[in-house]
N, CA, C and O of each residue as an XYZ file, in Angstrom:
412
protein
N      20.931      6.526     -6.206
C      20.508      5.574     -5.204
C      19.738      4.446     -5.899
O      19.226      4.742     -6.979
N      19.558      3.037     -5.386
C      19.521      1.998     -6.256
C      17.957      2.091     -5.510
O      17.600      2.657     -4.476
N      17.359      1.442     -6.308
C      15.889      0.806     -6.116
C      15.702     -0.242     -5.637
O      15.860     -1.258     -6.313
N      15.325     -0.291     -4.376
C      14.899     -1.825     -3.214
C      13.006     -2.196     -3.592
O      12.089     -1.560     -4.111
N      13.120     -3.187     -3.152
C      11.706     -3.582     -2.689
C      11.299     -4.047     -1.375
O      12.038     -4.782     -0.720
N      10.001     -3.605     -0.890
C       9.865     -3.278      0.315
C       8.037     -4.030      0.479
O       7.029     -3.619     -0.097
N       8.153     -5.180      1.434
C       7.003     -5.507      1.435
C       6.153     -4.739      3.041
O       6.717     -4.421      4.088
N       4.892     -4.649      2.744
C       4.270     -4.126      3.975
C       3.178     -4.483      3.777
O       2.721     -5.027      2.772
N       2.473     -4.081      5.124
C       0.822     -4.754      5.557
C       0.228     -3.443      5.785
O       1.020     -2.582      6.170
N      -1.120     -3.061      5.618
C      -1.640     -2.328      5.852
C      -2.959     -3.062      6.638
O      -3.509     -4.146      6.442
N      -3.186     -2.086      7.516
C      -4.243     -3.150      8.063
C      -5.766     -2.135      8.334
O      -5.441     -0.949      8.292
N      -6.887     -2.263      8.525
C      -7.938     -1.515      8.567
C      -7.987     -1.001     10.281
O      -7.289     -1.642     11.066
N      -8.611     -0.138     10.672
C      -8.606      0.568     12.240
C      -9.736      0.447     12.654
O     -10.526     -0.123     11.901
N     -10.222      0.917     13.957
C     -11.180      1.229     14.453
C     -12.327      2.328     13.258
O     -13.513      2.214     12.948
N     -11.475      3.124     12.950
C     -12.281      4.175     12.032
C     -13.026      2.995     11.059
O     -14.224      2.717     11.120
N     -12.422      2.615     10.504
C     -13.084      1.443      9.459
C     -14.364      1.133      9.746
O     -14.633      0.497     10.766
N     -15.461      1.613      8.739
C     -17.159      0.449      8.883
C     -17.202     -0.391      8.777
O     -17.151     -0.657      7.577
N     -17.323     -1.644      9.673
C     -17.143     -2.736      9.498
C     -18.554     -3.360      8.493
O     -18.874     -4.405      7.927
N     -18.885     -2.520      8.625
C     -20.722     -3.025      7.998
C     -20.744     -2.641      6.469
O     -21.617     -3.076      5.719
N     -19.679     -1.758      6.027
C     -19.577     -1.422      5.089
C     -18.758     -1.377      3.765
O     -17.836     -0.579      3.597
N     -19.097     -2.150      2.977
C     -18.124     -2.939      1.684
C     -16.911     -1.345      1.385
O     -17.222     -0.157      1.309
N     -15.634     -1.965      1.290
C     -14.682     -0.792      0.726
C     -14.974     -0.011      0.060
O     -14.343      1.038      0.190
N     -16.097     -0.058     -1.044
C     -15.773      0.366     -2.108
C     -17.008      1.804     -1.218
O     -16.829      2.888     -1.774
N     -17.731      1.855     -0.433
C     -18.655      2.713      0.195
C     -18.059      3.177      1.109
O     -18.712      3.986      1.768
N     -16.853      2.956      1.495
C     -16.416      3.641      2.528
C     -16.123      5.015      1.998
O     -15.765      5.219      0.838
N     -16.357      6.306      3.256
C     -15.782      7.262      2.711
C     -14.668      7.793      2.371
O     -13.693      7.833      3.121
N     -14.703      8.370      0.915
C     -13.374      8.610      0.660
C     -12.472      7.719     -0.409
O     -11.358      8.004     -0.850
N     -13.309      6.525     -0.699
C     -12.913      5.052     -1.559
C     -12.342      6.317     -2.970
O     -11.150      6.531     -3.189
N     -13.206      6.829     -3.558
C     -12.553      7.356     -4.628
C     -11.605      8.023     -4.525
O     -10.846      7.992     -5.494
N     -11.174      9.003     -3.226
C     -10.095      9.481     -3.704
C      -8.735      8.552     -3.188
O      -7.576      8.956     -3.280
N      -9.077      7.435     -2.718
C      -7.898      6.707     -2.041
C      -7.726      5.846     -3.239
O      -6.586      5.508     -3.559
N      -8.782      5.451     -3.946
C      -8.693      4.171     -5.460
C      -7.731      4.989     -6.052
O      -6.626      4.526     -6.336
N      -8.048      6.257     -6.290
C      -7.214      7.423     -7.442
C      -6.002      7.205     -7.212
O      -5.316      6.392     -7.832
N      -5.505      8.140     -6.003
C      -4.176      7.753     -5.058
C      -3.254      6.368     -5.537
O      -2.241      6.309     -6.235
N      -4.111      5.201     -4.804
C      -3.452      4.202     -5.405
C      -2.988      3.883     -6.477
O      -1.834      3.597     -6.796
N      -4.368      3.959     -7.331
C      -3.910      3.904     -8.735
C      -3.006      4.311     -9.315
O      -2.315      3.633    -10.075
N      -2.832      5.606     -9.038
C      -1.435      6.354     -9.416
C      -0.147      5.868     -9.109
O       0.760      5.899     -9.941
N       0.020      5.337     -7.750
C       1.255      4.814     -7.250
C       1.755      3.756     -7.903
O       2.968      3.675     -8.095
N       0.811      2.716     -8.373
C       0.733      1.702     -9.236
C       1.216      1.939    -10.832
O       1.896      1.108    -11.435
N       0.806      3.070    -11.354
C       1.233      3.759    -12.471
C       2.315      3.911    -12.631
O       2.804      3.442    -13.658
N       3.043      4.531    -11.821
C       4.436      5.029    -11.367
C       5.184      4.032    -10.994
O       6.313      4.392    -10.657
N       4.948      2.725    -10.915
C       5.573      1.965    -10.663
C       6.020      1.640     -9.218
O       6.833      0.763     -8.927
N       5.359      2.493     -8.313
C       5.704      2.728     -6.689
C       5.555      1.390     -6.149
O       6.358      0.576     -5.692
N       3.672      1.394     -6.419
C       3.336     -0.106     -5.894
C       3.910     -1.169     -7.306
O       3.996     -0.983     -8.520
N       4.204     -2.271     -6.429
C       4.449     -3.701     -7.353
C       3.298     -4.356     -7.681
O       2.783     -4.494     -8.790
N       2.861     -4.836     -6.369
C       1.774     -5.899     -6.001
C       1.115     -5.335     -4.908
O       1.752     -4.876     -3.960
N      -0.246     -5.325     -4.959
C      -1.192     -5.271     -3.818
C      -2.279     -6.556     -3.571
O      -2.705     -7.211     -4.523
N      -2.594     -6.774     -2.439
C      -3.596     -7.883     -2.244
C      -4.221     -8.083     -1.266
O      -3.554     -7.985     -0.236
N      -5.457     -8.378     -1.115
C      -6.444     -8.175      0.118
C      -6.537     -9.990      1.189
O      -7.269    -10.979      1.146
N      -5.530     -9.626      1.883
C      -5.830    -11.141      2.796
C      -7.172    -11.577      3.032
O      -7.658    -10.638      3.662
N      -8.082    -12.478      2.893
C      -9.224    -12.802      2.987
C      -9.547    -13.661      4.433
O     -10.466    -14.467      4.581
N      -8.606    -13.293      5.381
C      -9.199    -13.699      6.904
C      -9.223    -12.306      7.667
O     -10.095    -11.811      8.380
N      -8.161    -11.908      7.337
C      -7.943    -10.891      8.389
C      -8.257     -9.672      7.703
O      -8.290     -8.631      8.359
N      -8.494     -9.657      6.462
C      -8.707     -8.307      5.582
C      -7.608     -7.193      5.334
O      -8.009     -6.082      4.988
N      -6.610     -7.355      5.446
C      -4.771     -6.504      5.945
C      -4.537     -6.408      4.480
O      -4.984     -7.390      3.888
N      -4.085     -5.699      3.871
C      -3.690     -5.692      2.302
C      -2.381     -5.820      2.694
O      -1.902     -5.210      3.650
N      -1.466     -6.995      1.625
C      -0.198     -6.892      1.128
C       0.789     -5.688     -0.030
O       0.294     -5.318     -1.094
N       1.634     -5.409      0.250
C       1.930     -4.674     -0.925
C       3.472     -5.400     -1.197
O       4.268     -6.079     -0.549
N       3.387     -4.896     -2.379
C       5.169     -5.267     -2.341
C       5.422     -3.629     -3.018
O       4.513     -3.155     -3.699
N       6.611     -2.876     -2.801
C       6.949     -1.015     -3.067
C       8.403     -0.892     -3.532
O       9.356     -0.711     -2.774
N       8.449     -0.979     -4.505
C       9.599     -0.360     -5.353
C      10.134      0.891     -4.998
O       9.625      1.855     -5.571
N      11.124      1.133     -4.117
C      11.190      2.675     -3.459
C      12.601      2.757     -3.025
O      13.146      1.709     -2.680
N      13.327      3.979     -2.995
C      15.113      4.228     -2.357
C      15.239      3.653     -1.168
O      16.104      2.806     -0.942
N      14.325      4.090     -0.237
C      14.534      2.994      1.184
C      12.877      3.411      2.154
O      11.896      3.986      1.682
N      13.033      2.947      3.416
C      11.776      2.629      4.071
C      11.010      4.275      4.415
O       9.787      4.347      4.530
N      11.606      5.110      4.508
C      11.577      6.396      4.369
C      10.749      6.901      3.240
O       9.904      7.726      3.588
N      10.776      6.679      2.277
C      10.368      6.709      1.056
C       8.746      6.348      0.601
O       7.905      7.075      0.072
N       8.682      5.073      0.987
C       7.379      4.222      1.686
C       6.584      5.020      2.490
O       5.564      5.590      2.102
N       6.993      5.059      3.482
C       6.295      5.515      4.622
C       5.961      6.947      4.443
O       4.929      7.309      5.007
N       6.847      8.135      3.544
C       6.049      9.830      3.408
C       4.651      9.290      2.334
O       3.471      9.634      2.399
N       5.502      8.090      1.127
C       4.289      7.739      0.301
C       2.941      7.716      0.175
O       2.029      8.301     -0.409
N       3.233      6.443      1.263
C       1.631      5.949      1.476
C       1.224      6.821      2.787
O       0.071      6.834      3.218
N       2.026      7.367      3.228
C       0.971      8.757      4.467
C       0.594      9.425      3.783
O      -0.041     10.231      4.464
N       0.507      9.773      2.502
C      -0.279     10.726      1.487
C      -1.652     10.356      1.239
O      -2.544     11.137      0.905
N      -1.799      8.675      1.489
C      -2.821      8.120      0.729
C      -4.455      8.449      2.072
O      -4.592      8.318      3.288
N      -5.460      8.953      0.795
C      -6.444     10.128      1.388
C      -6.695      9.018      3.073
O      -6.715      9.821      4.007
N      -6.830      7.880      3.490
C      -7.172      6.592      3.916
C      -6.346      6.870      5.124
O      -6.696      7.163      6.267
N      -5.178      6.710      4.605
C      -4.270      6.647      5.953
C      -4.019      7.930      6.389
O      -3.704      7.860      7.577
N      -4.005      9.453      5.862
C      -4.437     10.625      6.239
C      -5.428     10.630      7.369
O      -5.032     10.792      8.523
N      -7.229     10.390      6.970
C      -7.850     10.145      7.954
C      -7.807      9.399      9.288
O      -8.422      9.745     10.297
N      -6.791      8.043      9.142
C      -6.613      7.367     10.068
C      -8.001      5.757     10.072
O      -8.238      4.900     10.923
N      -8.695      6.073      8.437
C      -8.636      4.491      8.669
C      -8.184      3.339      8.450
O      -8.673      2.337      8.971
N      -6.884      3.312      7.407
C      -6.592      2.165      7.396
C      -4.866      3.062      8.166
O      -4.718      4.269      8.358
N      -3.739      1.825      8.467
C      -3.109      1.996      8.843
C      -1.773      1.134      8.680
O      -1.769      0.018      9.199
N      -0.378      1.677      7.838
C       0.303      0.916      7.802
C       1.372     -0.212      9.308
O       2.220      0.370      9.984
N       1.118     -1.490      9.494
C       1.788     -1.766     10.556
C       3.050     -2.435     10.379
O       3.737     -2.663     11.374
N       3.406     -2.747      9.330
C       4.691     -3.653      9.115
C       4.997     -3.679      7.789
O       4.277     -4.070      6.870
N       6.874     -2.937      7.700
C       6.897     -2.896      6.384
C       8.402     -2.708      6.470
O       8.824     -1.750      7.118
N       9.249     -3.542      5.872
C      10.754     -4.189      5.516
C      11.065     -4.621      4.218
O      10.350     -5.088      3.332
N      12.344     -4.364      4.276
C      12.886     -4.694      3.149
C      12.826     -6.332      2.573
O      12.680     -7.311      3.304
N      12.929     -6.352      1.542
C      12.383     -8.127      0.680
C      13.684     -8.208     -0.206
O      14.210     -7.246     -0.765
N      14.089     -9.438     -0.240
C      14.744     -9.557     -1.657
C      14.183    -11.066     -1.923
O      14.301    -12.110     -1.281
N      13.484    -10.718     -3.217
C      12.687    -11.839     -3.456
C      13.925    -12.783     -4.502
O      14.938    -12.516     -5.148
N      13.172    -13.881     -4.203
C      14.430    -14.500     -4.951
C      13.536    -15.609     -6.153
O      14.373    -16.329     -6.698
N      12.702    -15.778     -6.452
C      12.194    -16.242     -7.006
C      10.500    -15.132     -7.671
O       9.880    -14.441     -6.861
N      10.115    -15.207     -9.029
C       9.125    -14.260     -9.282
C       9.091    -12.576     -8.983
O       8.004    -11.998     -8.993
N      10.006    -12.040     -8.790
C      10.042    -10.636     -8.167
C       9.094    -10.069     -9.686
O       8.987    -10.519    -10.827
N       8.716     -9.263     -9.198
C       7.535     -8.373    -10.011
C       9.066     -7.408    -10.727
O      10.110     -7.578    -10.097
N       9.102     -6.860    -11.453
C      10.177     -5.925    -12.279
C      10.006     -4.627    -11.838
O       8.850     -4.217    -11.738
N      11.104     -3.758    -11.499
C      10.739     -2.320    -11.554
C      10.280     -1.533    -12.680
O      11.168     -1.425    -13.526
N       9.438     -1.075    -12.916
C       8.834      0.114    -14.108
C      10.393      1.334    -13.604
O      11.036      1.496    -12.567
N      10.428      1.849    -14.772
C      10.931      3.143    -14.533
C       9.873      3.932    -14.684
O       8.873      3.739    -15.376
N      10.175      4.934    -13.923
C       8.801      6.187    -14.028
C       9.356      7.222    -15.039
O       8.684      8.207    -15.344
């Protein structure tokens, strides 16, 4: 099966402290870890923190949307139910695409 890329939004919930910088939220370390790893593996491409609305971008190197979605339901964050993925489709970038890593 060929390797797509798949952009999505993650966005923060009600659970979310609003009073409280990411990096203090509970649980930041084992969700940084998590990520990190996915990033390693080449899962994640690109991640990025919108600075109005606070929604992280990703771009996901993955077989199809299925794939994505058991992924990042692993991540410790979206387990608990505070952040939450809301929108996430297939991309074919046509200009700058980030490269797939093989894992």
């Amino acid at each position: 099966m060929s390797i797509k890329t798949y952009f999505g939004i993650v966005e923060r919930t009600k659970r979310w402290d609003q009073a409280t910088p990411a990096h203090e939220q509970a649980g930041f370390a084992d969700h940084a870890a998590f990520m990190h790893g996915l990033e390693a593996e080449g899962f994640i491409a690109l991640a990025g923190l919108l600075q109005v609305t606070y929604e992280v971008v990703f771009l996901f190197h993955a077989q199809d949307e299925q794939q994505v979605r058991h992924r990042l339901g692993q991540d410790p964050w979206q387990k608990d139910g505070r952040v939450a993925l809301i929108r996430l489709e297939e991309i074919q970038i046509r200009v700058g695409a980030p490269p797939h890593k093989a894992a």
